[in-house]
C-alpha positions in Angstrom: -27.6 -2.9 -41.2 -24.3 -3.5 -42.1 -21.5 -1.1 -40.8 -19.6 1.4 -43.2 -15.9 0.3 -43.5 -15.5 3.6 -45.1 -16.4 5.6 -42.3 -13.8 3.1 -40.2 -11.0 4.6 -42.5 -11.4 7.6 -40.6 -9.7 6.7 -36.9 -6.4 6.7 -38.1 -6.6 10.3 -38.8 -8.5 10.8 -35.6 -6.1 9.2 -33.8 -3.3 11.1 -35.2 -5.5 14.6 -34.6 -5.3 13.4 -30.8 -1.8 12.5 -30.5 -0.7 16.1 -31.8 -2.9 17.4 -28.7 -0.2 15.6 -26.3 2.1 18.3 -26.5 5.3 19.5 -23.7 2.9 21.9 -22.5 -0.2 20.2 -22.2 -0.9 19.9 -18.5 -3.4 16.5 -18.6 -1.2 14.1 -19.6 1.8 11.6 -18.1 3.7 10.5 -20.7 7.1 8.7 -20.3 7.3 9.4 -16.6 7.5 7.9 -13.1 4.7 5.2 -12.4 1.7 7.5 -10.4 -0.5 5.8 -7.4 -2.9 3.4 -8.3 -6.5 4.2 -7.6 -7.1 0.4 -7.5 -4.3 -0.2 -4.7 -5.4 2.9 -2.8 -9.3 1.6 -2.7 -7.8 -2.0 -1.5 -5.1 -0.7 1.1 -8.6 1.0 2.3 -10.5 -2.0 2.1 -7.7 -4.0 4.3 -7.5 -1.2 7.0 -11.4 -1.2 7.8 -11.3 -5.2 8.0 -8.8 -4.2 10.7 -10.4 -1.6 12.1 -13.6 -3.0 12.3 -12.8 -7.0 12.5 -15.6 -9.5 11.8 -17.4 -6.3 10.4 -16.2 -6.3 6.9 -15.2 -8.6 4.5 -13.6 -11.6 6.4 -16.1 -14.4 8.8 -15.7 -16.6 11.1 -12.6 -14.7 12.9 -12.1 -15.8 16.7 -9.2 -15.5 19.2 -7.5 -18.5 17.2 -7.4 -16.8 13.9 -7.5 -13.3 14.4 -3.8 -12.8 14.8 -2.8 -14.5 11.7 -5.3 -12.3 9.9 -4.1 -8.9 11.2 -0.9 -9.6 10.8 -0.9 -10.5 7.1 -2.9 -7.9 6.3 -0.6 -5.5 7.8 2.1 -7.2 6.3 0.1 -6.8 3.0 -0.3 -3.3 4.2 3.3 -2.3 4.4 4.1 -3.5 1.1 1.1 -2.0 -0.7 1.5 1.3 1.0 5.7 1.5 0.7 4.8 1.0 -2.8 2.1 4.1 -3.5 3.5 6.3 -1.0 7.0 6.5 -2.8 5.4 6.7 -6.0 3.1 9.8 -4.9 6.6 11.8 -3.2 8.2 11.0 -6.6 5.3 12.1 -8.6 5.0 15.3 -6.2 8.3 16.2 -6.0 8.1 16.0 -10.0 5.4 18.2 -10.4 6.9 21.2 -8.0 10.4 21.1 -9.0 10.1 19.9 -12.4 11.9 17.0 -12.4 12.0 15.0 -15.0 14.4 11.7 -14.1 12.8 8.8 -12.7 16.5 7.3 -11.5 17.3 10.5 -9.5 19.0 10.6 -6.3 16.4 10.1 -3.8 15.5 6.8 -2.8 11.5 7.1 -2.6 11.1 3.2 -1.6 13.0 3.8 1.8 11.3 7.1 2.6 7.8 5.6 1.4 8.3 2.8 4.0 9.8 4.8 7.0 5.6 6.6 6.4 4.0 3.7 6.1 5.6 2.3 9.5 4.3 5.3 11.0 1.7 5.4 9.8 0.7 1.8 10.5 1.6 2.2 14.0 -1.2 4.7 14.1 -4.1 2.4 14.2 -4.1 1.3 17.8 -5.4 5.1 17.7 -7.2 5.2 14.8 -9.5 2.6 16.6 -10.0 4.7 20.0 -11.3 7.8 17.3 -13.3 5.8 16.1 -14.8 3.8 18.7 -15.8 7.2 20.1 -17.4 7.8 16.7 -19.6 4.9 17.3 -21.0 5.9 20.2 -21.5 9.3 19.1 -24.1 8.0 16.6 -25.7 5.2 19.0 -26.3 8.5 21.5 -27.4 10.8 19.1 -29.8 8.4 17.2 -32.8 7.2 18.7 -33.5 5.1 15.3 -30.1 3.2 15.9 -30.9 -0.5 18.0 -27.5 -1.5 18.2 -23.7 -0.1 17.3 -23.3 -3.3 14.9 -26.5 -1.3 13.1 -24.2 1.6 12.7 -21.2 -0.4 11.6 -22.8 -2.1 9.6 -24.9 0.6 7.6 -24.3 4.3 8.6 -22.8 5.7 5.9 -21.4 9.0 7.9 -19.3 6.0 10.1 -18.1 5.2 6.4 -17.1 8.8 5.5 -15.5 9.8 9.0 -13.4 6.4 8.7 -12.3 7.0 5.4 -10.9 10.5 6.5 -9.6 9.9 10.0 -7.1 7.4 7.7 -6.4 10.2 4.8 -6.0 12.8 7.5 -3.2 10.1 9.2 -1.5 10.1 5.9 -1.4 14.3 5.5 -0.1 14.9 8.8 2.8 12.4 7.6 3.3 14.9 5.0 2.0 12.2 2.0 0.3 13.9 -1.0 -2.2 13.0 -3.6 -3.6 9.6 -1.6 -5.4 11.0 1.2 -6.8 12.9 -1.4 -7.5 10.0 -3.5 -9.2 8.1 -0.5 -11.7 10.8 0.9 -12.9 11.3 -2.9 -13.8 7.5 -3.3 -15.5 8.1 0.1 -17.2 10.9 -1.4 -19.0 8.8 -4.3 -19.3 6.2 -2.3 -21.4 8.3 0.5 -22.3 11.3 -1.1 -20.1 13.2 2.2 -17.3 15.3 0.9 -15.0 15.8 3.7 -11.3 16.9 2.6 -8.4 15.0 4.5 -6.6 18.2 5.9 -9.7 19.0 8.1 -9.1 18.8 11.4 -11.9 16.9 13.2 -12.1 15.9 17.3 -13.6 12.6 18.8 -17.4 11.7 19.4 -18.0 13.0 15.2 -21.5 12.4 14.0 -22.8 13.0 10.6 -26.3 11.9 10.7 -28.0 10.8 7.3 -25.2 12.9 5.9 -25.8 13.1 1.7 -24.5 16.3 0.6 -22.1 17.5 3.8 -19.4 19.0 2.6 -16.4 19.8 5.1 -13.1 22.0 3.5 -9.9 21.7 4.3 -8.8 24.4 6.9 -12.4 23.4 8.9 -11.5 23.5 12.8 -14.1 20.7 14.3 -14.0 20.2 18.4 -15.3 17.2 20.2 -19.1 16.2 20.4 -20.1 17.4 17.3 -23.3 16.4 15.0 -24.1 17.9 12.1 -26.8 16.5 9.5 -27.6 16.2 6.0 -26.7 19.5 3.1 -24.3 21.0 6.0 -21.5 23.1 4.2 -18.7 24.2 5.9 -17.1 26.1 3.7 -15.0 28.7 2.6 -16.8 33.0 1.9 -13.8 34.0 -0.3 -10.5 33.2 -2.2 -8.0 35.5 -2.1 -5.7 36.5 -5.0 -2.4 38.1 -5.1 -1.2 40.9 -7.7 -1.4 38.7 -10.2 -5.0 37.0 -9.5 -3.5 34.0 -8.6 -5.1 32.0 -5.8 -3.2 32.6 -2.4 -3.4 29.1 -0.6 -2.4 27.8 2.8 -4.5 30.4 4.5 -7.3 29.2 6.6 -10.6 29.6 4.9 -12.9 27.6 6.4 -14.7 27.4 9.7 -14.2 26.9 13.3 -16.7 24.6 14.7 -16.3 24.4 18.7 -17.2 21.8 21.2 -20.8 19.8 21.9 -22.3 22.2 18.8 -25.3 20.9 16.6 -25.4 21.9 13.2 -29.1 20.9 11.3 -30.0 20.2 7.6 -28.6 22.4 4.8 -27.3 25.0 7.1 -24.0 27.2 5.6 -21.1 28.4 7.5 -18.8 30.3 5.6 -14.9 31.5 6.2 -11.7 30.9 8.2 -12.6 33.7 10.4 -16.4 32.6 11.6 -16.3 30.1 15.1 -19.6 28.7 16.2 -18.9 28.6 19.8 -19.4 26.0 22.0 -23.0 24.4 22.9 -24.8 26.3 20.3 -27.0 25.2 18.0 -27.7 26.3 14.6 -31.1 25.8 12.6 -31.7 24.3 9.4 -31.0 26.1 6.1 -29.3 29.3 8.3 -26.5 31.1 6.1 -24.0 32.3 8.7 -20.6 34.6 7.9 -19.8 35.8 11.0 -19.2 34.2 14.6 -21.5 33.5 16.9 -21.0 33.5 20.6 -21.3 30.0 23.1 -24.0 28.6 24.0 -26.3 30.5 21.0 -29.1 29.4 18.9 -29.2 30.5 15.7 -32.2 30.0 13.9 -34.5 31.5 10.8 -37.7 33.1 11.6 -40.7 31.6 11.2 -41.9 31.9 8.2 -45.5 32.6 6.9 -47.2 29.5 5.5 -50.2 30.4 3.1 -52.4 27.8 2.7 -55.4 28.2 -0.1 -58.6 26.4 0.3 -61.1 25.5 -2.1 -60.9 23.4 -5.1 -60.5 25.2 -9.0 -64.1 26.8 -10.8 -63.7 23.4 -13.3 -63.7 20.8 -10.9 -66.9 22.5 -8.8 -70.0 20.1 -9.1 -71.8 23.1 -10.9 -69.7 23.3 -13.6 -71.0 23.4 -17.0 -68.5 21.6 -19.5 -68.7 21.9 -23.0 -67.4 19.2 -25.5 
């Protein structure tokens, strides 16, 4: 059936109806400002740092002691360009938004103070790669289905999650906004694990199977931690001020101690609960309050009814009718 060229008439006026919504005080729109960080650069810059991170692992073969320097070094090269370039675009953007700035040719010269963080930050991964190496072995001792650490490299998509923040968390203790951000939620489709970049998480981190853990930002996690699948660690209130505005920068969420196992769908809830260390707590327990060292924490057993016996229609002596 042919199309109505009538009908077609109507997007001007449609278009015009949504232009008039782009007003000075509408909040979900950037019109005629400062170029913002680039979702596609961010998911690249993280691309380039796991081929570092885990070389031979990720997207580049055939690397050997011949080749491997030239590789690193231009994608750190790479790196310090890429990064210079969205870091000073996310402090302009954020100094924009809280003090309302409105001149992209101000004063400040983002560039130089984009790459003085990027440096930094770069010179982080030496570290980075300890973390995580610790990581690694975290999962190969606490899963007997694991044959090998390549298995977990290669597959494990908590490893993918916890290496995705341990870099975002690099960049928000170097004071950057918005990317860590942007990173751990393309880690979070990507894995279905939602953990926010200002957590603050030890070594030896295991997520096991992982879909549907969610970790907030002022969570406190120690050393030799696992914690499976539907885990929340979350936050039991939000405080308001006189005006019912959110307060934030308080602590909200969780303190998770040392060598402490946390099992499927469990909730822990607010900045004042700690799980202390070498305790355990059971699947699908909702906990609000803290709970001493060395505790299990678990639900009672429940009662499991089981009816026998088939239904009166499907008994051999049933008389059926048509």
């Amino acid at each position: 059936m042919a199309s109505d060229f009538r009908l077609k008439e109507q997007l001007p006026n449609l278009t015009q109806q949504i232009l008039e919504t782009y007003t000075a005080e509408d909040r979900i729109n950037h019109l005629g400002h400062c170029p913002l960080p680039k979702y596609d650069a961010i998911v690249s810059a993280l691309q380039d740092l796991k081929d570092i991170l885990y070389p031979g692992f990720r997207r580049r073969e055939n690397l050997h002691s011949g080749n491997v320097q030239y590789h690193v070094g231009d994608l750190i090269d790479g790196l310090h360009d890429k990064l210079t370039v969205q870091i000073a675009r996310a402090l302009q953007h954020d100094d924009r938004v809280h003090n309302r700035g409105g001149d992209c040719d101000g004063p400040v010269d983002y560039e130089a103070k984009g790459q003085a963080i990027a440096i930094r930050f770069l010179q982080q991964i030496p570290r980075l790669r300890q973390l995580l190496a610790t990581d690694v072995e975290a999962a190969y001792d606490g899963d007997p289905a694991v044959s090998s650490r390549d298995e977990i490299i290669f597959c494990y998509p908590g490893l993918e999650a916890i290496t995705i923040y341990r870099i975002a968390n690099a960049l928000v203790r170097l004071g950057v906004p918005f990317i860590p951000r942007m990173m751990t939620e393309w880690g979070h489709k990507e894995t279905g694990i939602d953990i926010h970049p200002g957590a603050t998480i030890g070594e030896y981190f295991f997520i096991d199977h992982g879909t549907g853990v969610v970790i907030g930002e002022t969570c406190e996690i120690g050393s030799h931690v696992k914690i499976y699948q539907g885990v929340t660690l979350g936050a039991l209130s939000f405080p308001t001020d006189a005006s019912g505005q959110l307060i934030r920068g308080q602590k909200r969420h969780p303190t998770i101690e040392d060598r402490v196992v946390i099992y499927a769908n469990a909730t822990i809830l607010g900045g004042k609960t700690v799980i202390g260390h070498d305790s355990v707590v059971g699947s699908s327990v909702w906990i609000t309050s803290s709970v001493a060292p060395y505790t299990t924490v678990v639900l009672e057993k429940p009662n499991l009814r089981v009816r026998a016996g088939v239904p009166d229609e499907m008994k051999p002596e049933a008389n059926y009718q048509i």
